[in-house]
PASEBA-1860 file (N, C-alpha, C; in nm, 3 decimals):
! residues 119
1> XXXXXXXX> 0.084/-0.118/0.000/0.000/0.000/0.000/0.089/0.125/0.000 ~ 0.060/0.216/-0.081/0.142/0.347/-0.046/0.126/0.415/0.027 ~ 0.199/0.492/0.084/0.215/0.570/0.182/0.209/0.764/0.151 ~ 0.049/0.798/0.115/0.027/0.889/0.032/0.061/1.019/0.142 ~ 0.143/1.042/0.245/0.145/1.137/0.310/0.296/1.149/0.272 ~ 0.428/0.985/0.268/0.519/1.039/0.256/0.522/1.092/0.095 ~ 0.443/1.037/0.001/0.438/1.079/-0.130/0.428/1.243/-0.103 ~ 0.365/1.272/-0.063/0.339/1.440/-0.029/0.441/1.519/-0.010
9> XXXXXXXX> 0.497/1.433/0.069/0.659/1.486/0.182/0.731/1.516/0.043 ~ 0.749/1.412/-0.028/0.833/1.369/-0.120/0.835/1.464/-0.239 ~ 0.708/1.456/-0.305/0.665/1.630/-0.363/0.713/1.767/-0.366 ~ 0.693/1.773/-0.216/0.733/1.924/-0.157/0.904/1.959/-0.168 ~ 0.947/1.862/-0.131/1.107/1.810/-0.165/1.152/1.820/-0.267 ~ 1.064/1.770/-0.338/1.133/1.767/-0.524/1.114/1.899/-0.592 ~ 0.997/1.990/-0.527/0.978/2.105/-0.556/1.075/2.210/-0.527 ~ 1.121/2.200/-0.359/1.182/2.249/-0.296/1.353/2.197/-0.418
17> XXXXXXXX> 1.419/2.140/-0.380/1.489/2.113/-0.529/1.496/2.207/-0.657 ~ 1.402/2.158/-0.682/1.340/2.249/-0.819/1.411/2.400/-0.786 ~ 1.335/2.433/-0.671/1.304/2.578/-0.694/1.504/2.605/-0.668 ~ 1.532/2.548/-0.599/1.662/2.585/-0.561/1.758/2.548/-0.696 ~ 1.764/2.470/-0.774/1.779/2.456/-0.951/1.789/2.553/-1.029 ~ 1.671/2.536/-1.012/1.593/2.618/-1.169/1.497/2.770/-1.114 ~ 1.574/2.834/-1.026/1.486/2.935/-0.966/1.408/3.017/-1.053 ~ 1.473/3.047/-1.131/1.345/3.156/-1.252/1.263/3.068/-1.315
25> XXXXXXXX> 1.240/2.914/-1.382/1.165/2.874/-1.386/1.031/2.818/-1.332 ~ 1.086/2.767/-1.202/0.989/2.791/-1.101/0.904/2.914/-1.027 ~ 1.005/3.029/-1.051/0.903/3.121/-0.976/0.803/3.124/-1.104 ~ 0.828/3.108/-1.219/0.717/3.116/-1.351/0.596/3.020/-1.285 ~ 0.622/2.851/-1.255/0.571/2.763/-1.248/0.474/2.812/-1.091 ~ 0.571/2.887/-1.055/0.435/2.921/-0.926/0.364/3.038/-0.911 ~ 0.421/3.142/-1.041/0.333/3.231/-1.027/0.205/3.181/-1.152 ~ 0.242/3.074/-1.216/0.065/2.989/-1.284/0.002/2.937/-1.150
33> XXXXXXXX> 0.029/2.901/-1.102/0.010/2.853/-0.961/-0.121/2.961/-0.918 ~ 0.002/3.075/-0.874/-0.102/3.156/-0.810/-0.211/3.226/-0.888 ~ -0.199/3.238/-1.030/-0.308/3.282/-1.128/-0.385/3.169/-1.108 ~ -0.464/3.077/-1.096/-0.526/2.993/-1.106/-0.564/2.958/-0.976 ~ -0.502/2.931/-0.862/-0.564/2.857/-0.754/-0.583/2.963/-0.657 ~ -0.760/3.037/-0.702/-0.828/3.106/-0.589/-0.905/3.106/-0.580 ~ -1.008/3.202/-0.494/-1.127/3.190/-0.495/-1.201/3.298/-0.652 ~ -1.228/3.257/-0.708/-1.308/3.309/-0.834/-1.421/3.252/-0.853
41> XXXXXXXX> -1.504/3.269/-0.988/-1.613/3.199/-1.064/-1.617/3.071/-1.004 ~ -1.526/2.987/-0.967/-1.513/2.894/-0.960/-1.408/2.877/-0.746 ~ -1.471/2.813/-0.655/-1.388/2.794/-0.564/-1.211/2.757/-0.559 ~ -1.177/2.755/-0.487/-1.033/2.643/-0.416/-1.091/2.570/-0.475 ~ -1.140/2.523/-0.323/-1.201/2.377/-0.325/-1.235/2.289/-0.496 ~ -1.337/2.367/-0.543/-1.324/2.304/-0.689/-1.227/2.322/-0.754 ~ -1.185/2.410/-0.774/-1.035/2.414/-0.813/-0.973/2.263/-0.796 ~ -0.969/2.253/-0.678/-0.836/2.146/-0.673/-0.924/2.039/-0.656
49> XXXXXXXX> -1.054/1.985/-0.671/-1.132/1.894/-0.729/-1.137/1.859/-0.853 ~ -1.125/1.976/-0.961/-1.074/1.932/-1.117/-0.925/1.868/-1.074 ~ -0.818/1.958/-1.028/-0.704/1.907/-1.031/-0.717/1.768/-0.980 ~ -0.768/1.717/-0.873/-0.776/1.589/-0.837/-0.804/1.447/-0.947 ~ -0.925/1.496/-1.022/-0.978/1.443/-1.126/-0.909/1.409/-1.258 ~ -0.801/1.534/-1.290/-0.667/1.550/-1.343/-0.575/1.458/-1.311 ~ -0.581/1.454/-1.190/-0.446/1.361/-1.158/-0.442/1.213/-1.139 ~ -0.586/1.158/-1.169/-0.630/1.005/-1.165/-0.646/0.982/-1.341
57> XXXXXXXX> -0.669/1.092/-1.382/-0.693/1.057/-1.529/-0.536/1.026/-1.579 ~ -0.465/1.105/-1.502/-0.261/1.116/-1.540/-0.222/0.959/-1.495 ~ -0.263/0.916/-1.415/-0.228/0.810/-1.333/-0.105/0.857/-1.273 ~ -0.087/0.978/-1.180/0.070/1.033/-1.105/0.018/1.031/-0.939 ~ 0.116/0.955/-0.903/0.124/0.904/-0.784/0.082/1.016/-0.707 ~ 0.207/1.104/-0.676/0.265/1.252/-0.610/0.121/1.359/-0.673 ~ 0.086/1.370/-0.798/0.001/1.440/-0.799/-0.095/1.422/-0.714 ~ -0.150/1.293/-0.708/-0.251/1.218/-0.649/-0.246/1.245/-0.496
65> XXXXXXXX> -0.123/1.234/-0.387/-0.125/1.274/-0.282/-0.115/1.404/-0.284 ~ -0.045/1.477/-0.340/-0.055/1.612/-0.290/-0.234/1.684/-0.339 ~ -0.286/1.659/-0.423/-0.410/1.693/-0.442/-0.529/1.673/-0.327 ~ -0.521/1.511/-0.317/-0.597/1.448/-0.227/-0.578/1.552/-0.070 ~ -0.412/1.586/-0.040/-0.429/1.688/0.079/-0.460/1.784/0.045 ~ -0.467/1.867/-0.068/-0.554/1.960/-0.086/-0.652/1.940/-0.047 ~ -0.758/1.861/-0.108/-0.889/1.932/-0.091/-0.912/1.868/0.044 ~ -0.829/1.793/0.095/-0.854/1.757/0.227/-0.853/1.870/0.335
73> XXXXXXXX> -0.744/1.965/0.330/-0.718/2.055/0.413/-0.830/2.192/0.364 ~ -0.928/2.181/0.235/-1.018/2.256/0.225/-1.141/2.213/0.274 ~ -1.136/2.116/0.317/-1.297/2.087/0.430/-1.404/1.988/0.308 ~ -1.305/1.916/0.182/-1.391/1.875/0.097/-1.420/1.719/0.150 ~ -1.532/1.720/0.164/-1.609/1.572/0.212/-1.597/1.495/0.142 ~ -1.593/1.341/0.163/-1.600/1.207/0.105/-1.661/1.205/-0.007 ~ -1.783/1.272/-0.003/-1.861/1.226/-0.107/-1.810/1.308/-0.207 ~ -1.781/1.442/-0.190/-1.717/1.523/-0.329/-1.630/1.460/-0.368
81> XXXXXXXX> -1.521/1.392/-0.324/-1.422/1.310/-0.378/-1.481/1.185/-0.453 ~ -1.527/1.148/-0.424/-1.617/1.049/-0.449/-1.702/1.071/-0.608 ~ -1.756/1.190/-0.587/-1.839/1.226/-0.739/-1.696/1.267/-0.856 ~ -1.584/1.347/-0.769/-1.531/1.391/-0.888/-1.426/1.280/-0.966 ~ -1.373/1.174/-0.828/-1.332/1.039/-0.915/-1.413/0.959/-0.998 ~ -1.522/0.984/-0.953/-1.656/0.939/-1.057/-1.712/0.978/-1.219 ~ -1.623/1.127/-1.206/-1.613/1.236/-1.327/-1.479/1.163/-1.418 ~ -1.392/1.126/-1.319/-1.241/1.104/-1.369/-1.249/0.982/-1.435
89> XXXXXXXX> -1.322/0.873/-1.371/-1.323/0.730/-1.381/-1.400/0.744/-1.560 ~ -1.537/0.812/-1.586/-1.606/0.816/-1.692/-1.491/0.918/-1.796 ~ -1.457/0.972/-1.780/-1.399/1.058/-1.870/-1.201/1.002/-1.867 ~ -1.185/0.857/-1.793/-1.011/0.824/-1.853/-1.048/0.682/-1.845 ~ -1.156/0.626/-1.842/-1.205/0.471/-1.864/-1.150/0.402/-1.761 ~ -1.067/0.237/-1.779/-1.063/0.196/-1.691/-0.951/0.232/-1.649 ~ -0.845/0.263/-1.684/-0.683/0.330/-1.586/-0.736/0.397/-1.501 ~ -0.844/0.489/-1.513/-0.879/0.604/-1.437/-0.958/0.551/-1.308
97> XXXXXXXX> -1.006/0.420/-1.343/-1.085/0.358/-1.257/-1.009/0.300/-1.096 ~ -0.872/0.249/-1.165/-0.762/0.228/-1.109/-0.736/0.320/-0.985 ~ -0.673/0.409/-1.077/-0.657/0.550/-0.991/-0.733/0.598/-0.905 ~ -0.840/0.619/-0.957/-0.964/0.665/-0.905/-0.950/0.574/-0.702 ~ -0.957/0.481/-0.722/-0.925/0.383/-0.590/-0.787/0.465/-0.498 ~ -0.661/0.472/-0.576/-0.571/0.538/-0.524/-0.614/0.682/-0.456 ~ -0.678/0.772/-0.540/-0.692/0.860/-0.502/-0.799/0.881/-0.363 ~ -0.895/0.784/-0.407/-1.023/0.775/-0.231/-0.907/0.738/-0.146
105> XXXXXXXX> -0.826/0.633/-0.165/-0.741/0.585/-0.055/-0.647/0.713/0.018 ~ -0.594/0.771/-0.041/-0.494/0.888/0.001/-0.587/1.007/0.052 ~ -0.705/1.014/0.017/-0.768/1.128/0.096/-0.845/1.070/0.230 ~ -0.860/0.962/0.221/-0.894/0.870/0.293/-0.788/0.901/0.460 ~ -0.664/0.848/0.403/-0.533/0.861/0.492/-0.512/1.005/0.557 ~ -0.583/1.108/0.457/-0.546/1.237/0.500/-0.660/1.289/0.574 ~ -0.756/1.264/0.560/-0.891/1.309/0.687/-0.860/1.223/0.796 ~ -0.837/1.111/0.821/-0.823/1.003/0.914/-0.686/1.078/1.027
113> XXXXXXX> -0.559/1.138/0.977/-0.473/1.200/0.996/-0.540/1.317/1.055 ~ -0.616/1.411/1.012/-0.658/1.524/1.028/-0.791/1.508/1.122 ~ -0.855/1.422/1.156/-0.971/1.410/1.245/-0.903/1.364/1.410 ~ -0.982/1.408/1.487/-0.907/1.416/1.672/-0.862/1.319/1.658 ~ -0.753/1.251/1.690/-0.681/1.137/1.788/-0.596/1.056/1.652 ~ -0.609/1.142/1.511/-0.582/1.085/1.439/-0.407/1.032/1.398 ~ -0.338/0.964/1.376/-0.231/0.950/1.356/-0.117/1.017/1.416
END
């Protein structure tokens, strides 16, 4: 089973990397970042519910945990995860279906973490 929190860790690291690399490319890569992930027409929260949906259709591990703590740390309930892997699963067939499992599992790990007495 993976371990979708150190996947997260692991992410932030490779980013962190990155940025220390390739510094002018990345500040590019995070100022798309910040054009895109706010509150507009459209929430966070959904926001990073497409991205979630995105990242089961990709089949990417690291996307998959770091997303899943997104919308985890935005207050998004089971069942939204639930409908939008449901979006992902119909629109990337069966790989997505795959994924789709990975991804409940890692948000799964991350509310369980985040609820009293959790981990």
């Amino acid at each position: 089973m993976k371990d979708f929190a150190e996947l997260a860790r692991e992410v932030s690291s490779s980013a962190a990397a990155l940025r220390q690399g390739l510094p002018e490319g990345m500040k590019g890569f995070a100022a798309l970042g910040k054009g895109v992930y706010f509150d507009g027409a459209l929430t966070l929260k959904f926001k990073e519910l497409i991205a979630l949906a995105l990242c089961v259709a990709s089949r990417c591990d690291g996307c998959v945990a770091y997303h899943a703590k997104r919308v985890c740390d935005l207050g998004a309930s089971r069942e939204e995860v639930l409908e939008t892997i449901g979006v992902a699963i119909q629109m990337g067939g069966g790989p997505s279906m795959v994924y789709g499992g990975e991804a409940l599992r890692a948000f799964d790990t991350f509310k369980a973490e985040a609820a009293p007495g959790g981990r």
